[in-house]
N, C-alpha and C positions, 0 to 999 in steps of 0.2 A: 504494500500500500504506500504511496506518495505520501513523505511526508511534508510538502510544500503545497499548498493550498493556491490557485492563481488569482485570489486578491489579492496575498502576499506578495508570487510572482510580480503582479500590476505595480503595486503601490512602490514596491523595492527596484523594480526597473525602473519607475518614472523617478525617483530619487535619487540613483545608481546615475539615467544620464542628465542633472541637474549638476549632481555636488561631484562630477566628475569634471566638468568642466569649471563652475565658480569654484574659488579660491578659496573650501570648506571641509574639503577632505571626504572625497566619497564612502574610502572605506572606515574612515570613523562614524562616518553615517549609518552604513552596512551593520557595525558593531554595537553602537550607542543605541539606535531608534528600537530596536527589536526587544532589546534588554528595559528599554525605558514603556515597552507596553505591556510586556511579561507575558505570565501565560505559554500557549502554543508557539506565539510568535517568539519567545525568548530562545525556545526548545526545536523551534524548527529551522530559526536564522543563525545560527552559533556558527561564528567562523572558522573559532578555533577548535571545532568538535573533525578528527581526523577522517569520520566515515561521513561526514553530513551530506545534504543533497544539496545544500546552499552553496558549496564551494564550486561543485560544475555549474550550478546556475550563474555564478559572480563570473564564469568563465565566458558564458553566454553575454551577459551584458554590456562586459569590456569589448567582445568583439563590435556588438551593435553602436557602441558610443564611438569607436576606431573610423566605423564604417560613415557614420556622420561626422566624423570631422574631414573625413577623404571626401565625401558630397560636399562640402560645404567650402574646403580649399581643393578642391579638386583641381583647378587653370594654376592654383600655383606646385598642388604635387607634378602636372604635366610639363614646367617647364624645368620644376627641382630634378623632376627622374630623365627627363630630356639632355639636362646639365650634367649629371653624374654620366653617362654613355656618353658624351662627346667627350668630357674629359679623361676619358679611359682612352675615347678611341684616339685623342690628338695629341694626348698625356701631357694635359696643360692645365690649369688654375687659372685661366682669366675671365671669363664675362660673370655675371652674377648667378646665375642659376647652377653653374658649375661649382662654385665656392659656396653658395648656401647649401648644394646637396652634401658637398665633403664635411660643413659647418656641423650639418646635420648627425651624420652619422660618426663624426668624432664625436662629438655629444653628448652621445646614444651611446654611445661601447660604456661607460666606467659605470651608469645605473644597471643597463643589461646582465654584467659581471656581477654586480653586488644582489642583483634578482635573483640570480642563480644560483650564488652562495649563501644568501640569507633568509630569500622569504617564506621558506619554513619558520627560523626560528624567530623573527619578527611576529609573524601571525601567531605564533604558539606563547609565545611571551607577553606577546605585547596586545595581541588581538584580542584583548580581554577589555570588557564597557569601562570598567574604572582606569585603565592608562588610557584609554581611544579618549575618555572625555579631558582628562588630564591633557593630554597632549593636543588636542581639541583648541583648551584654553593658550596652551604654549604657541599656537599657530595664529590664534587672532593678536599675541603679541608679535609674532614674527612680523605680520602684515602692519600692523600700527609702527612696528622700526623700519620698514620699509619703506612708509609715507614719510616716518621722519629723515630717513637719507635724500628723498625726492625734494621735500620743502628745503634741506638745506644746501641743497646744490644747487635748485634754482635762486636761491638766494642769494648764493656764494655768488652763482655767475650774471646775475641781475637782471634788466630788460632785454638784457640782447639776447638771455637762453629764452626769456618767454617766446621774442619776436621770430626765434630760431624754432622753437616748441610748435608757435600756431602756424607757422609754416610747414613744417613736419606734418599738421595734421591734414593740413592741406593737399598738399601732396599725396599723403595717406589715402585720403578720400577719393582724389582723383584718378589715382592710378595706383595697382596690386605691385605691380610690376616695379615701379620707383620705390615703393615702401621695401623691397625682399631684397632692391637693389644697395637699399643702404643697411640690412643689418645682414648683406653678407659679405661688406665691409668692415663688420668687426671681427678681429683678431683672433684668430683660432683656439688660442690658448684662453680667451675669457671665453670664449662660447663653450668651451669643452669645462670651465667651470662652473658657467651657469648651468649645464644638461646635468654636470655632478651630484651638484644638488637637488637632483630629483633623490638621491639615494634617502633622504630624508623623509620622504613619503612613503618608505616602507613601513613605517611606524605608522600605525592604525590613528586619525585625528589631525597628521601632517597632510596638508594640501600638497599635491605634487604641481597644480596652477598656480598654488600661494608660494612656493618657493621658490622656483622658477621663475614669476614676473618679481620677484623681491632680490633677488639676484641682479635680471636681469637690469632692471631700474637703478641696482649699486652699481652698476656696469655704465653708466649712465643712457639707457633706452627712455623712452617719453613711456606712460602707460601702455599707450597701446602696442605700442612696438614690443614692448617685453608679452603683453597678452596675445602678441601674431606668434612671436618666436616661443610662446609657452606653449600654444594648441599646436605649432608642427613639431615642436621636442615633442610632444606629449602621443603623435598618433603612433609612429611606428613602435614607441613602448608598448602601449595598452594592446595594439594589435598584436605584435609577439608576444608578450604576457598570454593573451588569448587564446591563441592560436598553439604556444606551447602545449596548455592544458588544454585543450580543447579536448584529446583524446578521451578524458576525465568524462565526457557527457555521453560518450560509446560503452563508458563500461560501467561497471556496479553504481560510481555515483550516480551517471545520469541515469539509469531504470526508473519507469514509471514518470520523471518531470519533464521530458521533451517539450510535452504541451504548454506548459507551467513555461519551460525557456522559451519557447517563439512567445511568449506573451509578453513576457518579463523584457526579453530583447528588443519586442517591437517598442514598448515605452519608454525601454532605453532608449533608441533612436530617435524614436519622435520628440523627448525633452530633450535630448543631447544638442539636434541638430537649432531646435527652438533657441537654449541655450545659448550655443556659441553665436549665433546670427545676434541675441541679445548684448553678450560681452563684448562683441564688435564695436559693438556702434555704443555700448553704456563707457568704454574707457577711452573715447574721443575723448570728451572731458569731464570725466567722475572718477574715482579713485577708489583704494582698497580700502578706506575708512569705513564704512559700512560692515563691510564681510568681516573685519576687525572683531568691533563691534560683537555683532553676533556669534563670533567663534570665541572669545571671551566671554562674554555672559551665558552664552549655549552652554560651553564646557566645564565651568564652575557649577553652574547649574546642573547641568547632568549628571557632575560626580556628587552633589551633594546630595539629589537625590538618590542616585544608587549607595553612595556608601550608608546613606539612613536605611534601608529597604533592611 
């Protein structure tokens, strides 16, 4: 007998591709909400339970929210995979889509690594409600020092960063193509520490978008440009994450919730892709103070009610 129910399915998929994209921590979502309603949903979403049926379903989800972020920057994955094959074939480094594809996948290699070595014992330690809400609370701090590196550098560099800023966004707006062209002019070696710091997101309640654009903005990016470069780090992870365990929904996990996964994936898709189309255009000009906010009083809040229970 399934023991995942597809309201669960539903309601964890449509959450799954929300707080995978905002800068809130999906999987501390995945661990907290379940535990915070109790009951069947406590005993049937456990992440860190080793036979559950929730961990092939989380496998399904990642893939669906992969798969809306590839629909949704799709004109810029065709010119980044168009760039990676010419620079193979003329073994050179020069126009932008060539350099954003290498940007990319240097990136990618050091969380990939730490994936593979760790996230067993991450999820088994740490995928427990009382650290996901803890560290929950640690992430709306991260994002609140984040804002404050952004406010004191535009500070530092006066009206002429603003005038530089609303020009950027402009640009931004106008054209894909100009925006991918100036952050695949940054430095290989910060891009390779901003992707770093996705490792930080293995801990259940760390946003892997909130660390990522809080990197990226120390690196000096404007909002959005670190939230463009957070959602293309972020697809080929989620998708090979996925794709790894996928096998997981062919054997003893997935029996019985196939149905429960296309349900669960389809609302991951549909909120993922809502989502990112959202964080687009909301980090024109709005900031991480908000999600701050709410991931600090969330996560206080969630541990104090769990550690009371």
């Amino acid at each position: 007998m399934s023991q995942l129910s597809y309201l669960e399915a539903i309601v964890m998929g449509a959450i799954q591709g929300i707080t995978e994209l905002f800068p809130i921590s999906s999987l501390g979502h995945s661990v907290i909400i379940p535990a915070l309603i109790g009951g069947q949903w406590a005993k049937d979403l456990n992440v860190s339970t080793p036979e559950s049926p929730y961990l092939a379903f989380i496998v399904g989800l990642h893939v669906a929210t992969a798969f809306a972020l590839l629909a949704f920057f799709w004109r810029d994955w065709v010119r980044i995979i168009g760039g990676f094959f010419t620079s193979i074939r003329y073994r050179r480094l020069q126009t932008g889509p060539e350099r954003m594809a290498w940007l990319i996948i240097l990136a990618t290699i050091p969380v990939g690594i730490a994936g593979l070595l760790l996230e067993h014992l991450f999820r088994t330690l740490l995928g427990q409600p009382l650290p996901a809400a803890a560290f929950l609370a640690v992430n709306g701090l991260v994002l609140f020092f984040g804002e404050w590196l952004r406010r004191r550098a535009v500070h530092a560099e006066g009206e002429r960063a603003l005038a530089a800023a609303h020009r950027a966004d402009v640009e931004f707006d106008a054209d894909d193509t100009t925006a991918d062209e100036r952050l695949s002019r940054m430095p290989l070696r910060r891009g390779v520490l901003i992707g770093s710091s996705q490792i930080l997101a293995l801990a259940a309640g760390i946003s892997r978008s909130g660390v990522t654009m809080v990197s990226g903005m120390a690196a000096g990016l404007s909002h959005r440009e670190a939230a463009r470069f957070s959602f293309l780090l972020a697809t080929p992870v989620i998708l090979a994450a996925g794709v790894l365990k996928l096998p997981d929904l062919f054997g003893p996990l997935g029996a019985g919730i196939q149905g429960q996964v296309w349900a669960g994936s389809a609302a991951a898709f549909v909120a993922a892709l809502v989502s990112v189309g959202f964080l687009d255009r909301y980090f024109r000009t709005r900031t991480l103070t908000p999600f701050a906010i709410y991931c600090l009083l969330g996560g206080i809040a969630a541990f104090a009610i769990l550690a009371l229970r």
